[in-house]
C-alpha positions in Angstrom: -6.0 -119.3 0.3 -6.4 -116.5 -2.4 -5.4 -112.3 -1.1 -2.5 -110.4 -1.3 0.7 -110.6 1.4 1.4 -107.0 2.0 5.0 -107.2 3.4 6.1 -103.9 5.2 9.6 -103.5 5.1 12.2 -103.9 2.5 15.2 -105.0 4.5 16.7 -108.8 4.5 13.8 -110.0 6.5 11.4 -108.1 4.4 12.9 -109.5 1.2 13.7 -112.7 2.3 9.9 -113.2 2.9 8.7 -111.5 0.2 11.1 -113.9 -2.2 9.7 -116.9 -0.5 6.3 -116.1 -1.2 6.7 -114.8 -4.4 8.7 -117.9 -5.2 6.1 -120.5 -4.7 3.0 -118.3 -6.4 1.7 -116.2 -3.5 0.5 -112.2 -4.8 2.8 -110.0 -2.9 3.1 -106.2 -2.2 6.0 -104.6 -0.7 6.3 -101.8 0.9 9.7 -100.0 1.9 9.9 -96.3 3.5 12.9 -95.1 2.1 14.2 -95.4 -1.4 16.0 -98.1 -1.0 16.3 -101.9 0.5 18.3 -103.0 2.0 17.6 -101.6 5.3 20.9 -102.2 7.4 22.8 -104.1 4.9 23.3 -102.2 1.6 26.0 -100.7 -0.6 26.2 -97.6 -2.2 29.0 -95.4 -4.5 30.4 -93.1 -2.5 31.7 -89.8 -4.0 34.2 -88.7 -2.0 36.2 -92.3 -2.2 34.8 -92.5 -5.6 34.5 -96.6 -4.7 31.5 -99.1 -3.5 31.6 -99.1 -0.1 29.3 -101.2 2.6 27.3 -99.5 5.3 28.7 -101.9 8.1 30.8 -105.6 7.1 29.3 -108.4 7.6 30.4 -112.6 7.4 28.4 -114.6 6.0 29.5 -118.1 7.4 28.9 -121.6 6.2 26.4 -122.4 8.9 24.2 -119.7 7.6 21.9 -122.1 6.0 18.7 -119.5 5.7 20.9 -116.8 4.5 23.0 -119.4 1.7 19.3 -120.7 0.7 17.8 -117.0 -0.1 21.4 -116.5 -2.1 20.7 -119.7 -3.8 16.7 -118.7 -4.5 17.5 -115.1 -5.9 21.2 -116.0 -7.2 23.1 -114.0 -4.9 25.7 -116.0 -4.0 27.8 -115.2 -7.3 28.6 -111.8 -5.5 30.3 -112.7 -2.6 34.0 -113.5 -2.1 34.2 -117.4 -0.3 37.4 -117.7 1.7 39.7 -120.3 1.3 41.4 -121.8 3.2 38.7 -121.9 5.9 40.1 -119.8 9.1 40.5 -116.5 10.7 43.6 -114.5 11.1 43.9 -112.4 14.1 46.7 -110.0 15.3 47.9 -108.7 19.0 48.6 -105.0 18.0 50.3 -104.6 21.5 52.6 -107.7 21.3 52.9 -107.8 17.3 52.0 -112.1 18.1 49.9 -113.4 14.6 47.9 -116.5 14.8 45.2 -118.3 12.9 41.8 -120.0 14.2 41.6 -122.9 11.8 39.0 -125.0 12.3 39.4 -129.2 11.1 37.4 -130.5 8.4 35.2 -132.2 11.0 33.5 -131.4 14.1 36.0 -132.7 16.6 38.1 -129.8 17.3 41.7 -131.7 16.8 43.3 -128.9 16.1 43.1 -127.6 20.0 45.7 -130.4 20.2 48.0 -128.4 18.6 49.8 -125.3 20.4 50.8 -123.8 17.1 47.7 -123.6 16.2 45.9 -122.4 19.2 45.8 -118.9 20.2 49.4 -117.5 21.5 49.9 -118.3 25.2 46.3 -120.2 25.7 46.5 -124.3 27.2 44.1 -127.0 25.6 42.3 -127.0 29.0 41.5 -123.2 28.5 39.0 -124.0 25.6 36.9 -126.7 27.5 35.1 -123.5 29.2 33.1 -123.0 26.3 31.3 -125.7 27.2 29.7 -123.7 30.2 28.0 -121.9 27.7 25.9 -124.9 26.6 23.9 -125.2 30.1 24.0 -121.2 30.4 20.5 -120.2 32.3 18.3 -117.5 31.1 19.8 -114.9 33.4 23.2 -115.8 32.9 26.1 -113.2 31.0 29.0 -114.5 28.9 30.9 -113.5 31.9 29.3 -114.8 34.4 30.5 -118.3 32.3 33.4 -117.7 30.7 36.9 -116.0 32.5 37.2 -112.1 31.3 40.7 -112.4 31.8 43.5 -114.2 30.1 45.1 -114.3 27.2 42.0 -116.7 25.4 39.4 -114.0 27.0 41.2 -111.1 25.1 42.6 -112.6 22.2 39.2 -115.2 21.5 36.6 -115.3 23.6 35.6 -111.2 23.9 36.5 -110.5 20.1 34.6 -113.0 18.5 32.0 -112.5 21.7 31.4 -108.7 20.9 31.4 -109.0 17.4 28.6 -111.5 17.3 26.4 -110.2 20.0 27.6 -106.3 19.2 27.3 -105.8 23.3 29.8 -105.5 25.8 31.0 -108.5 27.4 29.9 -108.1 31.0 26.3 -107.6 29.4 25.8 -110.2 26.6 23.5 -113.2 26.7 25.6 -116.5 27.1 22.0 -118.2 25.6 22.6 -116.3 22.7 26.5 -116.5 22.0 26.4 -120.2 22.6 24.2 -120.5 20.1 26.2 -119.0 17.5 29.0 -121.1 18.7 26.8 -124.5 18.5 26.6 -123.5 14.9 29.9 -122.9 13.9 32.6 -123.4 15.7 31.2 -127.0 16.8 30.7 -128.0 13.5 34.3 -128.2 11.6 35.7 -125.8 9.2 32.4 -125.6 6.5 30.3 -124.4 9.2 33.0 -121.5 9.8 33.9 -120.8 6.5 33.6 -117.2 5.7 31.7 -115.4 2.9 32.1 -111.3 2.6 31.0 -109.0 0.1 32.7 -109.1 -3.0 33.3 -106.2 -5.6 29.4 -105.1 -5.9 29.3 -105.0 -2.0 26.4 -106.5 0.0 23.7 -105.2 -2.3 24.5 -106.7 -5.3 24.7 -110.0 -3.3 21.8 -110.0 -1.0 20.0 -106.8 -2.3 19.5 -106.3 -6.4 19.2 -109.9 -7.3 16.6 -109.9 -4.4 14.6 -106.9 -6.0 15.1 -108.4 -9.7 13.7 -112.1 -8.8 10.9 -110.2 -7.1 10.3 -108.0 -10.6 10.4 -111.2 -12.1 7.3 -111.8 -10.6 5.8 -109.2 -11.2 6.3 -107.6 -7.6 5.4 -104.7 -7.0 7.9 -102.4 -4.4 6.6 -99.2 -3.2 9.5 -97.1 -2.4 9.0 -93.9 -0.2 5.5 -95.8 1.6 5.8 -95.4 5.6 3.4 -96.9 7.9 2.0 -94.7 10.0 -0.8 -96.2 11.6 -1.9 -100.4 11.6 -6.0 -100.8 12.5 -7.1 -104.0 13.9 -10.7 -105.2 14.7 -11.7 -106.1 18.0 -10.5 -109.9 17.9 -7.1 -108.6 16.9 -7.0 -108.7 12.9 -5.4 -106.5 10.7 -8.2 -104.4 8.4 -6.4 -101.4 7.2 -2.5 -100.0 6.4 -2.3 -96.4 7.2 0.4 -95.3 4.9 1.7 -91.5 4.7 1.3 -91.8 1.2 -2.2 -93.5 1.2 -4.6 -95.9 3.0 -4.4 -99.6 2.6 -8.2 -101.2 3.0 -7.0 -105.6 3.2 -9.2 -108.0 1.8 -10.3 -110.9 4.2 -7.8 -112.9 2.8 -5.5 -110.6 2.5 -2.6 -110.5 5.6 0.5 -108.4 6.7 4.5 -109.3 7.3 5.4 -106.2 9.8 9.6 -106.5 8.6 10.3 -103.6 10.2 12.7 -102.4 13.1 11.4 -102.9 17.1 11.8 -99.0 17.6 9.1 -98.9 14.9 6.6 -101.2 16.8 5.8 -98.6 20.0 3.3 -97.0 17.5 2.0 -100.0 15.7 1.7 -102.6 18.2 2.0 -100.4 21.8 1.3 -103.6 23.5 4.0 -105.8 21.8 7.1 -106.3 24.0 10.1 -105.6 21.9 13.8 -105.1 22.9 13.9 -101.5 23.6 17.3 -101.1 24.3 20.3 -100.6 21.8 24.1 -100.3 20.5 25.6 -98.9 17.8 28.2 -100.0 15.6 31.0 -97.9 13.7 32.9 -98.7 10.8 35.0 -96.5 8.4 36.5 -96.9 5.2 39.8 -95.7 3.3 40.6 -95.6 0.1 44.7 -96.4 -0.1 47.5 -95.1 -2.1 46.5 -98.8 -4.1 46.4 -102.6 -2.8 47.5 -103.4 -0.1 48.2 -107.2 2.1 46.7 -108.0 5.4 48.8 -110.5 7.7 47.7 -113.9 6.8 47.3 -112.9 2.9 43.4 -112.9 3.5 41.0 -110.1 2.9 40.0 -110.0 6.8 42.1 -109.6 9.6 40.6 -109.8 13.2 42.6 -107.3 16.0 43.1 -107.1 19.3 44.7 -104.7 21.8 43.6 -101.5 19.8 40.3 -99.9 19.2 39.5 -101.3 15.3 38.3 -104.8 15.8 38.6 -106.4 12.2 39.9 -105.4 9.0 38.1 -106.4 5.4 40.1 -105.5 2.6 38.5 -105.1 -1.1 41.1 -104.1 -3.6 42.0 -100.6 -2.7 38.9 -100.0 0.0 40.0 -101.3 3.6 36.9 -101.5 5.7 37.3 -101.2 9.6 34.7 -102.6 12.4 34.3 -101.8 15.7 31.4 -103.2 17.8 29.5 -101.4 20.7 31.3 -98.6 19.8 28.6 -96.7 22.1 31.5 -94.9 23.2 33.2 -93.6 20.2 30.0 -93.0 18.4 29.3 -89.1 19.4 33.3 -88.3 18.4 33.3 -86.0 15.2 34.1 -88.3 11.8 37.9 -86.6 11.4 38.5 -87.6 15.3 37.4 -91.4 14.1 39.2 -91.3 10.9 42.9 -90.3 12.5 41.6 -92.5 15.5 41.2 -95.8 13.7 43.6 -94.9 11.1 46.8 -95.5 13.9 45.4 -99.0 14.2 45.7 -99.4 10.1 48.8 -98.2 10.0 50.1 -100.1 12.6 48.9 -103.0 10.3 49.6 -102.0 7.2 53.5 -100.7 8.0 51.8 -96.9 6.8 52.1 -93.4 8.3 50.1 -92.9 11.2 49.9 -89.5 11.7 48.9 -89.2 6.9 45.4 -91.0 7.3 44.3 -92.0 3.8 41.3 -90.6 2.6 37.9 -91.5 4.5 35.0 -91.7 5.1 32.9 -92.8 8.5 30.0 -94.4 8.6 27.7 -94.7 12.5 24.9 -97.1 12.9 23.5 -96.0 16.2 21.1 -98.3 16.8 22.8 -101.3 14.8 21.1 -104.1 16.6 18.8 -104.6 20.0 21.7 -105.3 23.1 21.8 -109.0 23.3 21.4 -109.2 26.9 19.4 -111.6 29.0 16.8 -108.9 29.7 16.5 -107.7 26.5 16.2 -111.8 24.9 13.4 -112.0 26.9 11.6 -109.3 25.4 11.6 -110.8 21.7 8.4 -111.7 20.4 7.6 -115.0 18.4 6.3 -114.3 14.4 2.8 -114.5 15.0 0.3 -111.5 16.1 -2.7 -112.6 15.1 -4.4 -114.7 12.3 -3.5 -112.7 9.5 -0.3 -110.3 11.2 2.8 -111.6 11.6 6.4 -110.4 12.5 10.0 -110.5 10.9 13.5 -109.5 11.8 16.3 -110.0 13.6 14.7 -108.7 16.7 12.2 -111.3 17.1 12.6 -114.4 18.7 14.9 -116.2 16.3 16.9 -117.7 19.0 20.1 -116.2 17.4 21.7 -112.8 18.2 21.1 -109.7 15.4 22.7 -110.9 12.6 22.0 -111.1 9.0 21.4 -115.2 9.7 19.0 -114.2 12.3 17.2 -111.8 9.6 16.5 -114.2 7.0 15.5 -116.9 8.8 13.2 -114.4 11.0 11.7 -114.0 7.0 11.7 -117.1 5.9 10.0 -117.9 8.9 7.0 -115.7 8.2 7.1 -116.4 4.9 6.3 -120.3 6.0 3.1 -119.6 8.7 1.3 -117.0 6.1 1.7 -119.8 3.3 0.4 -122.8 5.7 -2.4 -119.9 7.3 -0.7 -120.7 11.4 
């Protein structure tokens, strides 16, 4: 089928389809609204730390098979920093206890076996409620299934459970975390071996080589293109692209990849259900005195018992997360800097009340909230027989993560080649 694939949206979903096609000989347009891609996941200098930094952090894992194959198709992967040994550092800033999730080269989790490797005060018997999660109903919350208190809930089960969902625990879907955990920490240490952005940051990983293997191509990006408006024919089709910088009249072989955020669907599709209900996500950044060692000697470090939830550490930069920060997010930058700063310090053996240079960065509506109700709400990839859907908001069977984005992509880039 000749026409053109006019991809709307220039963030990992939007590029990971656009590559796809463009890789095996399809005519592609793509169209972003800013003047950038990226969308969510993107670097930039920033003046005032005069360094790279990240608009969020993100972990790229083993298991991420869709987002390791779009690294491998646009040669990506060069730019991210692989950790090794494979495991995950974590530290009680109320007790001062340090331990290590290490996963064993195969899927039999033998290292449960042993105490000094299990999480401080937790019992072999603890981690067998995980397996709850596996015949978790539709309806059912991650703690309706596994125990909110405990030294495993506080120290394992709600960090990792609110990073990867990026919803509170009381409200996330158990569906959706075990699905994650199926992935990884089911399948041995290379499933759960962490990739994070290396010197270049995120975009010159999973951004720039994307945008050079699409100019390869002879690709054309349209930077600073917003869709205003989508008409469709009475059986459903897509006919024109109402852009606020022009009209877009498609061919009859021409069709559309919508890669754009669920917020931005009430005026396209009105009678799409999408997940209409978000959280944000903070992180900040400081630029030390010079380099500097996390516990563990690795550049991550996941906390508990404070308000920063994991460290990433890039030569001078260290990068703090915190997930459903919903309540932090309205707090003035200065308030967030000193705030998260006592949680550095605390790690890094600094000054708490001297907070290193900074700079905050607030992604209010990071991702849709992983709850049951809002799972359900997901639509699949296709609209009709030449519209389809990508992103991490569609019905990828994963939470919204980068994995989740790129395969959402890949996904559509697969039913416009085979015309499903």
């Amino acid at each position: 089928m000749t026409g053109i694939v006019h991809v709307v949206g220039a963030g990992l979903s939007g590029l990971a389809c656009a590559t796809a096609l463009a890789g095996s000989g399809h005519a592609v347009m793509l169209y972003e609204a800013t003047d950038h891609a990226g969308g969510r996941c993107r670097s930039w200098h920033d003046g005032r730390l005069d360094r790279i930094i990240d608009n969020g952090n993100h972990l790229i894992l083993g298991a991420n098979r869709e987002c390791l194959s779009y690294l491998d198709r646009i040669g990506g992967r060069g730019g991210l920093l692989t950790i090794d040994p494979v495991c995950l550092p974590f530290l009680d800033l109320r007790s001062g206890q340090h331990w290590t999730l290490r996963p064993d080269r195969g899927p039999l989790p033998l290292w449960l076996t042993d105490p000094a490797r299990r999480v401080p005060d937790s019992r072999l018997i603890d981690y067998l409620a995980i397996l709850k999660l596996a015949l978790a109903g539709p309806d059912q919350t991650v703690a309706d299934l596994l125990p909110a208190s405990g030294p495993l809930a506080a120290r394992l089960w709600k960090p990792l459970a609110i990073s990867i969902l990026n919803t509170p625990y009381q409200d996330g879907s158990a569906r959706l975390l075990w699905s994650v955990f199926q992935r990884t920490l089911l399948r041995g240490a290379e499933a759960c071996r962490p990739h994070i952005a290396g010197p270049g940051g995120l975009s010159a990983s999973l951004v720039d080589p994307a945008l050079a293997y699409l100019a390869d191509r002879a690709v054309k990006v349209r930077f600073g293109w917003r869709l205003k408006g989508l008409q469709r024919t009475a059986a459903g089709r897509a006919d024109r692209l109402d852009f606020a910088a022009d009209q877009v009249v498609l061919g009859p072989n021409d069709r559309v990849v919508l890669a754009l955020p669920s917020d931005a669907m009430a005026g396209l599709l009105p009678d799409l259900p999408v997940p209409d209900r978000f959280h944000s996500i903070l992180n900040a950044h400081y630029r030390l005195d010079g380099p500097a060692r996390l516990p563990g000697g690795l550049p991550l470090l996941g906390l508990v018992g404070g308000v920063a939830e994991w460290l990433f550490l890039r030569g001078d930069t260290l990068s703090v997360t915190v997930s459903a920060a919903d309540a932090l997010i309205d707090r003035p930058a200065d308030d967030l800097l000193a705030l998260l700063w006592r949680d550095v310090a605390a790690v890094l053996g600094l000054d708490a009340d001297r907070p290193a240079r900074g700079r905050i960065i607030k992604e209010r509506r990071a991702s849709f909230t992983a709850s049951p109700d809002q799972d359900r709400r997901r639509p699949g990839p296709r609209v009709a027989d030449n519209l389809y859907l990508a992103g991490d908001w569609t019905d990828t069977g994963l939470p919204a993560t980068i994995e989740g984005a790129v395969q959402s992509g890949h996904r559509a880039a697969v039913l416009v080649a085979t015309g499903r």
